[in-house]
C-alpha positions, 0 to 999 in steps of 0.5 A, a space after each residue: 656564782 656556784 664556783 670561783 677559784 682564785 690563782 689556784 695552784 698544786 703542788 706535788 713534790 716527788 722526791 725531790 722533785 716539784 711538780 706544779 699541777 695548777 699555775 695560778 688557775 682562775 675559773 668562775 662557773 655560775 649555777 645551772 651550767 653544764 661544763 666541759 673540763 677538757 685537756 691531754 694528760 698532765 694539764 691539770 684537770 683530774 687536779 681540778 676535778 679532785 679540788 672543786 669535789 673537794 677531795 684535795 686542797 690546792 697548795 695556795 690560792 682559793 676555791 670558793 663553793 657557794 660563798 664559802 672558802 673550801 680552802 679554809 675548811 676542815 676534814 670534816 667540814 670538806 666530808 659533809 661538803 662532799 655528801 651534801 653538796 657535791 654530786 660524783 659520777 665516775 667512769 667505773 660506776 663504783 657500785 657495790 656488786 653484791 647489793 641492788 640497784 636500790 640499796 646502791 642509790 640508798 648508800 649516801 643516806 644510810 650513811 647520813 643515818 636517815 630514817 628508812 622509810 624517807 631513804 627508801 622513797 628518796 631513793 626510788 624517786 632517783 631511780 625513776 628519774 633516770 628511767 630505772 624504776 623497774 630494775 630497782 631489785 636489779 644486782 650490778 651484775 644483772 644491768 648493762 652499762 648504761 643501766 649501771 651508769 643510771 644507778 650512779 646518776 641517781 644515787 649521785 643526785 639523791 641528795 639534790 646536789 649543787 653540783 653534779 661532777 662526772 669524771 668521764 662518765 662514758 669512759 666504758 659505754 660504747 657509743 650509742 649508750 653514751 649518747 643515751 648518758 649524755 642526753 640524760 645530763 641534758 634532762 637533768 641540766 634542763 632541770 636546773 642541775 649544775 653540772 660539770 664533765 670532765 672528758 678528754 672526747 670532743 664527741 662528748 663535749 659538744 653536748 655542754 653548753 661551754 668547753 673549758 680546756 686546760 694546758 700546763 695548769 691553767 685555762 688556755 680557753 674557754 668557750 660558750 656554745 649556743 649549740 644544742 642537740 636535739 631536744 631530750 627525750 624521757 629518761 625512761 624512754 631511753 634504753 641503755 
């Protein structure tokens, strides 16, 4: 078991006013799956989505990530949790536009203060990974938005992290290229990367293996699929 939460809830006060986000929330997710987290604005999935990435804390109950309480966790141990262990993807790729493809794939590790010349290698091996290796010099500005999405991938598994966290991650492609996104979580989940999608498009959902829906903050159903689209082509072959 990679997570488990147990009666999670978040509470948000505005003003005088609570706002109950989670309601008792129980989820279990074991290793090496590839999830859907859906639900209309207000479920409680972006809440969710910023506790297993441990960028918030739920008001009570437990988030357990590989046998470890989060909920028990400081400041600082939740920062090495987020950039050892947790891979981001967001829908607006959150690339530096002024550095490279390279250097993008690079941040995490320049700031763990890794030594240049493993950086470096790690860095490229990412970006072959997703089929890249020859935009590596590439600016932002000079790559379409599958291409930027890519970046974000590679630098999101750089660190080979337990999970790989996509909030709608083809939110700005259009619809051949976010095929092309998803075919490549699929390479990458038969490689045995546990990986969770947050999206709000059925289309997108279908390429996980299970689908978990969320209403008033908690889990109205969750649903294994033995569905499996057509078999997953080279990343490099794929061009976006």
């Amino acid at each position: 078991m990679i997570i488990r939460t147990t009666n999670l809830r978040k509470i948000y006060r505005v003003g005088v006013e609570r706002i109950h986000a989670l309601r008792g929330l129980n989820l279990e997710i074991e290793r090496n799956e590839f999830v859907a987290i859906m639900g209309a604005s207000g479920s409680g999935k972006s809440t969710l989505m910023n506790i297993i990435g441990c960028l918030d804390q739920p008001t009570d109950g437990h988030y357990i990530l590989n046998d470890r309480d989060t909920s028990r966790m400081s400041g600082k141990e939740l920062a090495q949790v987020r950039n050892r262990e947790i891979g981001f993807v967001f829908q607006s790729f959150e690339l530096l536009p002024r550095m490279s493809a390279l250097r993008n794939v690079e941040l995490p590790l320049i700031y763990a203060r890794g030594a240049w010349g493993s950086r470096r290698r790690k860095a490229k091996a990412a970006l072959d990974r997703v089929g890249l290796s020859d935009r590596m010099t590439h600016r932002p500005n000079q790559l379409s938005g599958g291409q930027k999405q890519r970046v974000a991938i590679a630098r999101a598994i750089l660190n080979n992290p337990a999970i790989l966290l996509a909030d709608e991650p083809t939110g700005n492609l259009d619809t051949a290229t976010s095929r092309d996104i998803m075919t490549l979580f699929q390479q990458l989940h038969a490689e045995g990367q546990t990986i969770i999608v947050v999206t709000h498009e059925d289309d997108i959902a279908k390429y996980c293996h299970r689908v978990i829906r969320l209403s008033d903050g908690m889990v109205s159903s969750d649903v294994r699929t033995e569905h499996h689209l057509a078999k997953p082509q080279a990343a490099a072959a794929l061009p976006c």
